[in-house]
C-alpha positions, 0 to 999 in steps of 0.5 A: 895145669891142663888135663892130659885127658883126650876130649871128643868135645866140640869135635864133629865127625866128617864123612868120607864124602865131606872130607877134602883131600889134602894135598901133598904134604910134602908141598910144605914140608918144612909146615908139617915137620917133614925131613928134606934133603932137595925139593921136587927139582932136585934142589937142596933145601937146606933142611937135612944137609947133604949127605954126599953119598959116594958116587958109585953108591948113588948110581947103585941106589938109582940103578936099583930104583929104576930096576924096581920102577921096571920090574913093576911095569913088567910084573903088572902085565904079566899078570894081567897076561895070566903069567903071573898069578898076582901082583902088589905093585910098588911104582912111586916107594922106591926111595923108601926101602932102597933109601933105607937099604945103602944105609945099612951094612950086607951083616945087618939083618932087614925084615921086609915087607911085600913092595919092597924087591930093591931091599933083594937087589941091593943086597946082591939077590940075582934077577932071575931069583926074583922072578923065578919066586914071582912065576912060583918055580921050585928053584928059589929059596921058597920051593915056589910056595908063596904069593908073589912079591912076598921075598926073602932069602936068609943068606942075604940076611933079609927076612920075608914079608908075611902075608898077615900085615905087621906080624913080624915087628916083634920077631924083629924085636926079639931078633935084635935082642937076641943079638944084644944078648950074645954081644953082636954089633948086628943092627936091624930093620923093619919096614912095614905099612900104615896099615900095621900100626892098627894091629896089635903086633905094632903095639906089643913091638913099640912097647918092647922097644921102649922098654929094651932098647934094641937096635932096631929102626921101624919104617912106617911107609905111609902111602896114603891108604891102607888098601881103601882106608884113608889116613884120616879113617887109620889113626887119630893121630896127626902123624903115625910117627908120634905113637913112639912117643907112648913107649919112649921111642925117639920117632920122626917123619921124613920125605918118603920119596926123597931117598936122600933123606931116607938115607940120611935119617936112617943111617943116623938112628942106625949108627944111634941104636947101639946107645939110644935103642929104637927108632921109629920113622915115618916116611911119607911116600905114596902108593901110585898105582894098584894096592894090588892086582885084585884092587881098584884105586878109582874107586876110592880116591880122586886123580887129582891127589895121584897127580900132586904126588906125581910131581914128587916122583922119586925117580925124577927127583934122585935123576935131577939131583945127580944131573946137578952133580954132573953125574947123569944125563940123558944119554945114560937114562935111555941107556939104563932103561933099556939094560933094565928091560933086557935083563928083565926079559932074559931074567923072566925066559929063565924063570919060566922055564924052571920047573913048577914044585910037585904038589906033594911037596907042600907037605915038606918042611913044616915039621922036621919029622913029618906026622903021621896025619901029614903022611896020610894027607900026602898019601891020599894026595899021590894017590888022586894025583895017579888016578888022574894020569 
């Protein structure tokens, strides 16, 4: 019988400058155990079948999709004009999180990472909160607090991203059980990056998982770079998908750019959770722009995998299909992006002028009687903040 023990023999370490960059994969994604719905074009593949969402959610899905594509366009000039203090940019993840979205019910509870304003939108969060929370203004439900795109809002059952990468993949674990425990139908949702598979939480959640069975669905968005880091430099392993196979987690990989597949793969280990537990899926997308507005992509990886992305761009892929379906045309396009840039622009007049949150309210709401120390420090605070008026 072959050992199961890893060897490193015969196995030689490349360095970045040596290695080749691969293609997209989703160029044969029937070769590397990619989950399709349509090609590049729009077209089925015969892959997953189709899943025939009804028409007014697709255009919802799609609408969504092009109003994130837009708010990012916007976010990133704003930032740029100082008007916006930082920005993580989303352009070309869209079908990942909003995919994933449709496939859940507004009473199911979705933990969100930082690219992901569509999981906001499609639950039904006004415009305006979103960028009153990205301008940092007191009226959003942070009170201003946080860094910009790092959402949330428990009245639409939607826990925010945190700043430290793959942190919450036990709360939601712990959430999930909770649930079972009380006898709730309530399903839950993760989506998370690469990069969080390296960190512990990841481990410590997956291993739970295996072990409990809660009726959660894991979304590894693999885009390519964890910030600089290559894949190739990440993991081991050939997927990040097959990890769940160490803790007895049914995993698969599927065309992140392909919402009709997000939907489709979701929904099933969605409606499996209540008998199967967890699923981890693994949805290949690509970060097309910026890791964020302090970064630098040029100076780690070549054009020349940004343009074989490009042709799989989610957008474009969704639009043809539905223009197959006879539910879209040009005419419509022109008249969706300019609804979008219009609303986008009354939304970020409103916002601005809200007001900016007191600086003494940072000392709010992290315990439920402030301490003494807390007192002091605000003391002092209001103190410095009148000798210099």
């Amino acid at each position: 019988m072959p050992s199961r023990t890893p060897t490193t023999k015969g196995r030689k370490t490349k360095t970045r400058e040596q290695e080749k960059l691969p293609v997209c994969p989703l160029q044969n994604a029937a070769a590397n155990n990619i989950r399709q719905v349509m090609d590049a074009e729009g077209k089925l593949t015969g892959d997953l079948p189709d899943p025939d969402i009804p028409p007014e959610k697709l255009l919802h899905m799609y609408e969504t999709m092009v109003m994130v594509r837009a708010i990012d366009d916007r976010g990133w000039l704003l930032q740029r004009s100082g008007r916006v203090e930082f920005w993580i940019p989303h352009c070309g993840l869209e079908a990942v999180h909003n995919g994933a979205t449709l496939a859940y019910e507004d009473p199911d509870w979705i933990f969100m990472g930082y690219r992901h304003p569509g999981v906001m939108l499609m639950r039904g969060v006004p415009l305006v909160q979103l960028f009153a929370q990205f301008f940092g203004r007191a009226d959003e439900p942070f009170k201003g607090r946080r860094l910009p795109t790092l959402m949330g809002d428990r009245r639409y059952n939607i826990v925010p991203m945190t700043t430290q990468v793959g942190s919450y993949i036990p709360h939601v674990c712990g959430a999930a059980m909770g649930a079972l425990i009380k006898g709730h139908d309530t399903k839950f949702l993760a989506i998370f990056g690469d990069g969080s598979s390296s960190r512990g939480e990841f481990h410590s959640g997956m291993n739970f998982a295996g072990v409990h069975k809660p009726p959660v669905v894991f979304i590894c968005e693999n885009n390519g770079w964890a910030i600089s880091t290559p894949q190739s430099l990440q993991t081991g392993s050939a997927t990040f998908a097959e990890k769940g196979d160490a803790y007895g987690v049914r995993n698969l990989v599927v065309d992140g750019n392909d919402a009709l597949a997000v939907y489709s793969v979701v929904k099933e280990a969605r409606d499996l959770g209540p008998d199967e537990g967890a699923t981890l899926i693994e949805a290949m997308t690509y970060r097309m722009g910026y890791h964020t507005s302090s970064d630098n992509p040029d100076l780690y990886r070549e054009q020349a995998e940004v343009d074989a992305w490009a042709a799989w761009d989610p957008l474009i892929r969704l639009r043809k299909y539905m223009e197959r379906k006879k539910l879209w045309n040009k005419k419509k396009e022109d008249a969706l992006w300019a609804r979008c840039k219009e609303e986008i622009s009354a939304a970020i007049k409103e916002a601005e002028a809200m007001d900016f949150p007191h600086p003494s309210t940072m000392f709010d709401d992290t315990f439920e009687e402030m301490t003494w120390m807390l007192e002091e420090q605000k003391a002092a605070l209001l103190a410095d903040l009148e000798d210099l008026s």
